[in-house]
C-alpha positions, 0 to 999 in steps of 0.5 A: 500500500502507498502511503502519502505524507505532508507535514500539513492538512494544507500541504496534504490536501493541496497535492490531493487535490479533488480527492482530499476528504472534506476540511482537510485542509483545516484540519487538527492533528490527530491524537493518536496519528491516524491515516485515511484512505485515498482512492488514487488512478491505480487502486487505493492508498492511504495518506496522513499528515505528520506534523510539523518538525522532526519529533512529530513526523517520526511519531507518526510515521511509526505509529502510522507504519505499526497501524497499517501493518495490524489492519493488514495494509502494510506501507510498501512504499512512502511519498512524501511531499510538501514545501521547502525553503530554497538556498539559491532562488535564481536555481530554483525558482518559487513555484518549482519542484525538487526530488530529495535524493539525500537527506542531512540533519544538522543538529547530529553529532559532536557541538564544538562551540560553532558547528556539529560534527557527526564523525566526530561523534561515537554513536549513530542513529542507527547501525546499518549493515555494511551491505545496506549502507553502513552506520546512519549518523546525519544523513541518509539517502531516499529511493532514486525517484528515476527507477521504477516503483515497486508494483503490489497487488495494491499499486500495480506499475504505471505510475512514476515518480520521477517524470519531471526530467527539468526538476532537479534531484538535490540534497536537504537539510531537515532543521528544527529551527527555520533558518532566519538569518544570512548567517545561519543559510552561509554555515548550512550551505558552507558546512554542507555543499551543495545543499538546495533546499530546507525542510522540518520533516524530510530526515524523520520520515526518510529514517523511518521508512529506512528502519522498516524497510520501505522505499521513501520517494520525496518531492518538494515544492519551493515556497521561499527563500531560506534565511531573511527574505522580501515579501517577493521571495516568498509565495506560499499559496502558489507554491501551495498550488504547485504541489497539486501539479506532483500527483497527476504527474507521477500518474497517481490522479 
């Protein structure tokens, strides 16, 4: 079963579009997280919101992933989508669309008084096998959105998640804080290059579907610049338009 995810009930139900249940998009968070089922192009799936910034995103996932499996609807594949911050407005524009290849969480590791150093640190997240990638600490990688998806008895092939050949594929950095200062956007783009894009939930739910083994596709759409920005740098409601582009795109609406 595929299981869509946005931090938001207005994020959500902008990609869901005509198929979002009624008040989703004013919706309060669920005590517990629950999902909902979606009838898409190919058969059904199920979609929730996580919640904004790290620690609700990964309670819910896997409280969303554990409840799947118990009703015998396992996730077998996440998409997560939402909005994101971007470092670089002349590169990616407002309104346009990025796929998450790798996700970094800055705020891993050993703090020396001016920045984090994950290496530096003795225990990861998680101690991967060698084979599967070796030791997570403050980064991990997501599902090639240009390989084919997993076809189930649930999703049968058709659909795509990597049909936008002119959005880049790009790295992300998850952040409990949004960045508001020149500063703090210079030391994430120097201490991580080639960074595009910042987000509150990306590494929380790619770590998730990573520790229950589920391929994790996600597709970001730009709604501002990061660090300090002009009222011209910013547009959330068109970016919250655009998101409604992804899901007819990958053939899943």
């Amino acid at each position: 079963m595929l299981l869509i995810c946005a931090a938001t009930g207005k994020e959500l139900a902008a990609a869901l579009g005509a198929r979002a249940p009624e008040g989703l998009a004013e919706a309060r968070d669920d005590r517990p997280p629950r999902p909902f089922a979606v009838r898409l192009k190919h058969g059904p799936a199920l979609a929730c919101t996580t919640g904004v910034g790290l620690v609700n995103a990964a309670m819910t996932l896997g409280v969303v992933l554990a409840s799947a499996s118990a009703a015998r609807t396992p996730v077998t594949a996440t998409l997560n989508l939402g909005l994101a911050g971007a470092f670089d407005l002349e590169a990616m524009p407002l309104r346009s669309h990025c796929a998450v290849l790798t996700e970094i969480w800055p705020e891993y590791g050993l703090h020396d008084g001016r920045s984090v150093v994950a290496a530096a640190f003795g225990f990861p997240q998680w101690e991967r096998p060698a084979a599967e990638g070796g030791p997570v600490r403050d980064r991990i990688a997501l599902a090639d959105p240009d390989a084919p998806p997993p076809a189930t008895a649930e999703m049968p092939s058709g659909w795509k998640v990597g049909p936008l050949p002119d959005a880049p594929r790009v790295s992300a950095v998850t952040v409990a804080g949004v960045s508001a200062s020149t500063a703090r956007a210079r030391q994430l783009r120097d201490t991580y290059p080639g960074v595009a894009v910042e987000n509150m939930e990306g590494f929380a739910v790619a770590y998730v579907c990573a520790r229950y083994g589920i391929p994790c596709w996600q597709w970001r759409t730009v709604s501002n610049k990061v660090g300090p920005r002009a009222a011209h740098e910013k547009d959330f409601p068109g970016a919250l338009q655009a998101l409604g582009e992804l899901l007819p795109a990958f053939n899943l609406l």
